[in-house]
ZAMARGU-4260 file (C-alpha; in steps of 0.2 Angstrom, whole numbers, plus 5000, padded with zeros to 4 digits):
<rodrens>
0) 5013/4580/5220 | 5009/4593/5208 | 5000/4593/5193 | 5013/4595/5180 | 5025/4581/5190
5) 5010/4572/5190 | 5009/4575/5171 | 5030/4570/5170 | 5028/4553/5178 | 5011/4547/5166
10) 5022/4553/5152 | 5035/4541/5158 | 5026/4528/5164 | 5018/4526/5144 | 5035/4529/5137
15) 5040/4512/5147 | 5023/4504/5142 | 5031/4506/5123 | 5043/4497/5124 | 5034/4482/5128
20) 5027/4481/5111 | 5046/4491/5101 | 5055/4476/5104 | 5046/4466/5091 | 5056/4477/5079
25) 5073/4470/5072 | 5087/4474/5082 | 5099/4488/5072 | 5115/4484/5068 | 5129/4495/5071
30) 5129/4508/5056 | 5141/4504/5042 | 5150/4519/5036 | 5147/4526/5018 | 5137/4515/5012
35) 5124/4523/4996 | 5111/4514/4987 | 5099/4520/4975 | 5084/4511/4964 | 5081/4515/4948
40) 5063/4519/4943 | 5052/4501/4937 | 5045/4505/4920 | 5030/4513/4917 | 5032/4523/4931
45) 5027/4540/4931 | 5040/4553/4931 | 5043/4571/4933 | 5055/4583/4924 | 5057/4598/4936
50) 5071/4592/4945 | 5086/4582/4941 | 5093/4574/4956 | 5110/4564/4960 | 5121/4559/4974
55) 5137/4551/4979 | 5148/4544/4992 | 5161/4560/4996 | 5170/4563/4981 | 5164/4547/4972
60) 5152/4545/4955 | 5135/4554/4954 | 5122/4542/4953 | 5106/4547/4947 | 5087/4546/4957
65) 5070/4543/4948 | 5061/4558/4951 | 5042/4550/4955 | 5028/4564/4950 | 5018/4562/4965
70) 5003/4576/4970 | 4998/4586/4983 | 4982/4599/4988 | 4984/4617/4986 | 4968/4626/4994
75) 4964/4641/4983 | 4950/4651/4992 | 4936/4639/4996 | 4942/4625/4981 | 4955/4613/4981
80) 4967/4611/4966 | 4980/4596/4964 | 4995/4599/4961 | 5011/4592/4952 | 5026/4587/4966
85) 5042/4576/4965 | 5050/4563/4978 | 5065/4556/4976 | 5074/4543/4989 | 5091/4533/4993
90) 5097/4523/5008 | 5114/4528/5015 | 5124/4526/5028 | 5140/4537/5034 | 5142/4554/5022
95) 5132/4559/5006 | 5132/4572/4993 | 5118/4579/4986 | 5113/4590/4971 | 5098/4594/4966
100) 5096/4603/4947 | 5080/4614/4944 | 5075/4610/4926 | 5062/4625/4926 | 5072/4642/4926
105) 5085/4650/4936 | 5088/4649/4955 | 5083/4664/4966 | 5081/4658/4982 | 5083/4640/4987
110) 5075/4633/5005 | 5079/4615/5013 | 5066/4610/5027 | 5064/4605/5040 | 5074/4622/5044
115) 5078/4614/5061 | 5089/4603/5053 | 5100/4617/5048 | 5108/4610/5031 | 5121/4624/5024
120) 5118/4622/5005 | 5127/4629/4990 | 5121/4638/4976 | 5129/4635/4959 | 5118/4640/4944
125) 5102/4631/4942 | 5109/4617/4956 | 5107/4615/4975 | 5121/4608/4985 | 5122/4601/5001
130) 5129/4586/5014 | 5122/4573/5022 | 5128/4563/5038 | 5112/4557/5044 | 5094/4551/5039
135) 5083/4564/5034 | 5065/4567/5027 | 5066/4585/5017 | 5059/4594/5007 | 5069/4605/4995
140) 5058/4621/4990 | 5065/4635/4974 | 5059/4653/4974 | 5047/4648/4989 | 5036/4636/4979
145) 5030/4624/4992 | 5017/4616/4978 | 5030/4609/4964 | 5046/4605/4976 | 5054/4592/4979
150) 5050/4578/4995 | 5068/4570/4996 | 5069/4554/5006 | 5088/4551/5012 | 5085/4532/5022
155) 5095/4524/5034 | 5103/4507/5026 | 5092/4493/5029 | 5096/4480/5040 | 5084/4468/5038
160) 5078/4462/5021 | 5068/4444/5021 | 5072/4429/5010 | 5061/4429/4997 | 5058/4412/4997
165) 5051/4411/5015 | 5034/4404/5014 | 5031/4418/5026 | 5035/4433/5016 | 5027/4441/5002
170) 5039/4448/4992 | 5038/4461/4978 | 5055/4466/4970 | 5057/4480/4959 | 5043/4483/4946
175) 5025/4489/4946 | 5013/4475/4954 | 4994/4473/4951 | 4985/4466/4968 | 4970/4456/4964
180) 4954/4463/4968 | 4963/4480/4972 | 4965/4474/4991 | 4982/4463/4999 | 4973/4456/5015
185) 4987/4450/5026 | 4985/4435/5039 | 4995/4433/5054 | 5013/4428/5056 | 5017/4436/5038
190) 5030/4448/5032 | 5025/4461/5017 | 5042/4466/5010 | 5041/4481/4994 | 5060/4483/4989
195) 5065/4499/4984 | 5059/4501/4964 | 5043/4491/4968 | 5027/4501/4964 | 5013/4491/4972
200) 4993/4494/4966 | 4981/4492/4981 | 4978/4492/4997 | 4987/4482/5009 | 4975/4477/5023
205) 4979/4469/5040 | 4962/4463/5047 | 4960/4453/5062 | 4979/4446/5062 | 4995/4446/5074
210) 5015/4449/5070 | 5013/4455/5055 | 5025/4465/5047 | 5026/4478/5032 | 5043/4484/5028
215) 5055/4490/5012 | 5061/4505/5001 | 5045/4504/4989 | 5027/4515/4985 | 5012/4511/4987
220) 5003/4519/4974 | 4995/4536/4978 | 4977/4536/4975 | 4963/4537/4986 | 4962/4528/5002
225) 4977/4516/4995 | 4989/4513/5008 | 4991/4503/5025 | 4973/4498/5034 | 4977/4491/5052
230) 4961/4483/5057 | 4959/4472/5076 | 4974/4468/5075 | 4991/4464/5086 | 5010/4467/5085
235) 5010/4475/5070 | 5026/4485/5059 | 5026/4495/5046 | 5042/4502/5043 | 5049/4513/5027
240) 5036/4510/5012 | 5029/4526/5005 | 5009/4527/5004 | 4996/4541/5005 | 4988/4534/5021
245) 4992/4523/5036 | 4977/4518/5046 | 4974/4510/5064 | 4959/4502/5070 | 4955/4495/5085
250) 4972/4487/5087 | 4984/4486/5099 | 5006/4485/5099 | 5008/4494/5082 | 5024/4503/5077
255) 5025/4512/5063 | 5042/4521/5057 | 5049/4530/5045 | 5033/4528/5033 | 5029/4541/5023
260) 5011/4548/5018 | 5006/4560/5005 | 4989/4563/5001 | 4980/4576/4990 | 4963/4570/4989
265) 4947/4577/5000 | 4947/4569/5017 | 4965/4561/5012 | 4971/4557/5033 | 4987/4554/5034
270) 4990/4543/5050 | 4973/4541/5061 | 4972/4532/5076 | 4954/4525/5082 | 4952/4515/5098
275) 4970/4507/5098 | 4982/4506/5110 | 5000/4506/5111 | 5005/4514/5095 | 5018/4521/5091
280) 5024/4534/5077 | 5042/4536/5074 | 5052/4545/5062 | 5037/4546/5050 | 5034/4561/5036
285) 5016/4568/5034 | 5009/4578/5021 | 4992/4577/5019 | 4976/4585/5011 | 4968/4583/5031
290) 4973/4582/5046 | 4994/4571/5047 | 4988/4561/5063 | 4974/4559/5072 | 4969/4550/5088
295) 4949/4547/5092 | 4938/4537/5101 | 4924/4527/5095 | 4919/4527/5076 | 4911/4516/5065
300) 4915/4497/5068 | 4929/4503/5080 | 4924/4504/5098 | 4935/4511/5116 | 4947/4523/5118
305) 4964/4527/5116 | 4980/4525/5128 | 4998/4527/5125 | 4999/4533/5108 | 5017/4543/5103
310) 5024/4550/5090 | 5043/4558/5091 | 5054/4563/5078 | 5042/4567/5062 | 5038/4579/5051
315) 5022/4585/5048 | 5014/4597/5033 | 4994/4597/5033 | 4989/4608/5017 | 4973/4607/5022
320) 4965/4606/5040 | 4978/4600/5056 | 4993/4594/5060 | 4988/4583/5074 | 4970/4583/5080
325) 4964/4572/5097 | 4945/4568/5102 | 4933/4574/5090 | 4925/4556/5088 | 4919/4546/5102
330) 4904/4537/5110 | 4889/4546/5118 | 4881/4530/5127 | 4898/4522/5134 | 4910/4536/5132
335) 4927/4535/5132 | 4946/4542/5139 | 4959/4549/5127 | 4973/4546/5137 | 4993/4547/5140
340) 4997/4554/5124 | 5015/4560/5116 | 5020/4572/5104 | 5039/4572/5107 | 5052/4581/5095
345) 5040/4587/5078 | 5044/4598/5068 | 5029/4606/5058 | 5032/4613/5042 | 5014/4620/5036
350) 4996/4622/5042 | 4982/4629/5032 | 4965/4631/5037 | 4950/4643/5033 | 4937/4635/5044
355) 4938/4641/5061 | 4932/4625/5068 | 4946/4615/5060 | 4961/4627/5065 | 4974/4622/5077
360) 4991/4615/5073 | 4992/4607/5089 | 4974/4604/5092 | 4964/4595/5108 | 4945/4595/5102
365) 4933/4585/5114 | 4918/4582/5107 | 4907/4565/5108 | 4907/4564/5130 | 4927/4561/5126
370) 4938/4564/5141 | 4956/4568/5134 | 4970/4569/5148 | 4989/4567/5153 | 4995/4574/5134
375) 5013/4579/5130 | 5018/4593/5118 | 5036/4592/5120 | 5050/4599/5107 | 5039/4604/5092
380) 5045/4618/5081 | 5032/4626/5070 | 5037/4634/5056 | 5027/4650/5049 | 5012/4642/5042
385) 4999/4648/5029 | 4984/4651/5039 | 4977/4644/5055 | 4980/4644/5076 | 4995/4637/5084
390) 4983/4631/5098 | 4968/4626/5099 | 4960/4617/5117 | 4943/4616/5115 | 4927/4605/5123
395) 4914/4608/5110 | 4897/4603/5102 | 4902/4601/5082 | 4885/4595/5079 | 4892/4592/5062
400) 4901/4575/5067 | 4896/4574/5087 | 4880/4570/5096 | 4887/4578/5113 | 4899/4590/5118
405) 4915/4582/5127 | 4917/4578/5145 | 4932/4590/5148 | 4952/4591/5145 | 4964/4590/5158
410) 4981/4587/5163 | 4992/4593/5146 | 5011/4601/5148 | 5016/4609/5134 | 5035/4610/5132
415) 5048/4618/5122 | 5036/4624/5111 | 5042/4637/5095 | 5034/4647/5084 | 5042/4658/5072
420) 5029/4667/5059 | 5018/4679/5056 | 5002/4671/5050 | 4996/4663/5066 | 4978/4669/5069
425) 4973/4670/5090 | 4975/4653/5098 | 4957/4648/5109 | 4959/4639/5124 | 4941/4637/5129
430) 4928/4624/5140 | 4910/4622/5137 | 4901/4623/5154 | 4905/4620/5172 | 4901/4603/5170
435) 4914/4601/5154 | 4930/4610/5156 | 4947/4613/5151 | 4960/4612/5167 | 4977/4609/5172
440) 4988/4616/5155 | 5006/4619/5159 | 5016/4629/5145 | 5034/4628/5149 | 5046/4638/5139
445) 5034/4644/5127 | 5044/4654/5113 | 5035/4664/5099 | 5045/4672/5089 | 5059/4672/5099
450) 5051/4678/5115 | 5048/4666/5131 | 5032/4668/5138 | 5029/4668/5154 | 5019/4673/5169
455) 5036/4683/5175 | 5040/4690/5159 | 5046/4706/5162 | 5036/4714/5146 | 5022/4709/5153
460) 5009/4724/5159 | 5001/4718/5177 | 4983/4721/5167 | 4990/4710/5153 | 4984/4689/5156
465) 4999/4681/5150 | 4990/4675/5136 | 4989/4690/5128 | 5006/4690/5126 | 5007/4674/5117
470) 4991/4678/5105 | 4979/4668/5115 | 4962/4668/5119 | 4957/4658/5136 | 4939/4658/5138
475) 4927/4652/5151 | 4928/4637/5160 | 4946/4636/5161 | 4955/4634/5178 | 4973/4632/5180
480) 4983/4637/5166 | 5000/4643/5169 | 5017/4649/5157 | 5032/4647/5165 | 5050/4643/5159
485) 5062/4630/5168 | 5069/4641/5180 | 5053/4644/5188
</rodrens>
């Protein structure tokens, strides 16, 4: 069998092991047509003016959004600067119109991201235009500011809403809640819902329980390290809340879908995984002032590896470090696997980085003895990012955060891969020694700006490696690395 079928069937084979652990999750119901709902703002909470924002069933009344200030991280030289943004969210179901009025001055040029997504918008004075017929996570960027725009949440209807009174659910309707203590520890067998309008203050924790649940329309507030903090625990959900970070330790059978993280605070994570298996991300938005998601091995109290960890139909925007990072952390003594690993339909909207050891928007660094192998890149469009590599494969000695340099990196197909920019630096693809190598990358259909690289591409030089021609340096102590297309 060869390598990259090899590589097909473990992608698969985790895939299957998934939905073990997905059918926890409610069963959808059949999607009612045009449906809206919105939530007005709880009072008290904190507003911003730059954007008035309204939607409607086709042809029907405008309803009006709150328009939450929320902030993000803007890196200028070697200093980090927060900045002022807005989010804005509905649930609907069917067809929706949208308009989006800047309050700020006139209209020059007007961008809706992901650009994947295609949405035709209209331009009518200081107001943005556009349809709906399907959830989306957007965000809606005038005269190329990417600081002060507008993070838009369009929801799928809910179909599940607990009963307030079951002993079994914490419930927190609309309005601006205080937790005790700053901290919402969670025991097993509960339900946490936030409606849409609740602000909630603190951290919800979910330590050493099972079948728990986190769902809703509603914020958790953004500060510092105050979100979701998954903890030994089992059969966990946590679906639709907005949060600056949701973090999994040491756990096993999590999903977490359609949550949203936005950070703007040094080290501010959006999504880490550490010795967890079986967690899946789905449909979930990241934008983070460090790296969106994360998946390492030992650290701290967390001990083991990690195996079957995906994450398919997100968005991701790291202003400040990677998009998605595997391996840095593990354990020296007792070291661990990094294993069967999914990175399925992304799209990537930003990636800005001026250390060169912290570059990479799709980024495989084994440090700490780890061993990372059988990793899918499949489907990920990168939009043209600020500043840092598109690749980076690397087993290194960061003697900054590891006391050994990782054990190797092997087995990873990278598929259906785009790039369209012009700020990408050279990719590094790179082992450490004989004894610690990279081996067994598979790049199929490769496409930077709008050229598929291959190893039979006719523009290719016979003197040229094939990386040259994608912008990529492979070092030494890499062995078997190939670019091909479907047809080959």
């Amino acid at each position: 069998m060869t390598t990259i079928k090899r590589i097909i069937r473990l992608s698969l084979s985790s895939v299957i092991s998934l939905c073990f652990f997905i059918i926890i999750t409610p069963v959808r119901a059949e999607k009612i047509q045009n449906q809206l709902k919105t939530y007005p703002a709880p009072t008290g909470a904190v507003q911003n003016n730059d954007f008035t924002v309204q939607v409607r069933q086709p042809d029907g009344k405008w309803q009006d959004l709150p328009e939450y200030l929320i902030k993000v991280d803007r890196v200028v030289g070697t200093t980090h600067q927060e900045q002022n943004s807005s989010l804005a969210y509905f649930d609907f179901a069917g067809e929706v119109e949208v308009s989006v009025t800047y309050n700020k001055g006139p209209v020059n040029t007007a961008k809706i991201r992901p650009l994947s997504y295609d949405i035709k918008h209209q331009l009518k004075g200081h107001t943005i235009f556009f349809k709906l017929s399907k959830p989306a996570n957007l965000s809606i960027e005038v005269n190329g500011d990417i600081f002060h725009n507008l993070q838009l949440f369009a929801n799928c209807v809910e179909d599940f809403v607990p009963d307030p009174k079951d002993p079994n659910v914490i419930y927190y309707g609309p309005g601006i809640h205080e937790v005790p203590g700053g901290e919402l520890m969670v025991t097993s067998g509960k339900t946490v819902y936030l409606a849409g309008g609740a602000i909630l203050k603190g951290r919800i924790l979910i330590q050493h329980a099972w079948d728990v649940k986190v769902l809703g329309r509603g914020i958790i507030e953004q500060a510092p390290f105050r979100g979701v903090r998954i903890a030994f625990s089992k059969n966990v959900t946590i679906e639709g809340v907005i949060c600056s970070q949701c973090f999994t330790g040491g756990s096993e059978n999590v999903t977490i879908r359609n949550v949203k993280a936005i950070s703007y605070y040094k080290w501010g994570d959006g999504m880490n995984v550490v010795s967890s298996n079986n967690v899946l991300f789905d449909g979930v938005f990241n934008r983070n002032s460090d790296d969106c998601t994360t998946v390492y091995g030992t650290r701290g109290e967390f001990t083991g590896g990690c195996r079957n960890v995906t994450m398919q139909n997100s968005t991701l925007w790291a202003d400040v470090a990677h998009p998605i990072l595997v391996g840095t952390h593990g354990n020296t003594p007792k070291p661990d696997v990094l294993e069967q690993l999914n990175y399925i339909n992304i799209d990537i909207l930003d990636h800005m980085e001026m250390q060169y050891d912290y570059q990479g928007c799709l980024s495989l660094n084994a440090g700490d003895s780890n061993l990372i192998r059988n990793v899918r890149f499949e489907n990920i469009r990168i939009e043209d990012f600020r500043h840092g590599q598109l690749v980076n494969l690397r087993v290194f000695f960061n003697k900054k955060y590891c006391t050994s340099p990782g054990r190797g990196i092997e087995n990873v197909v990278f598929k259906n891969i785009s790039y369209n920019g012009n700020n990408a630096s050279t990719s590094i693809i790179a082992g450490y020694d004989d004894l610690h190598k990279v081996k067994n990358i598979c790049f199929v259909n490769l496409m930077i700006n709008g050229k598929v690289i291959s190893d039979h591409m006719p523009a290719k030089p016979g003197w040229y490696k094939t990386s040259d021609m994608a912008g990529f340096f492979v070092g030494e102590h890499v062995e078997n690395i190939s670019f091909t297309t479907n047809s080959q």
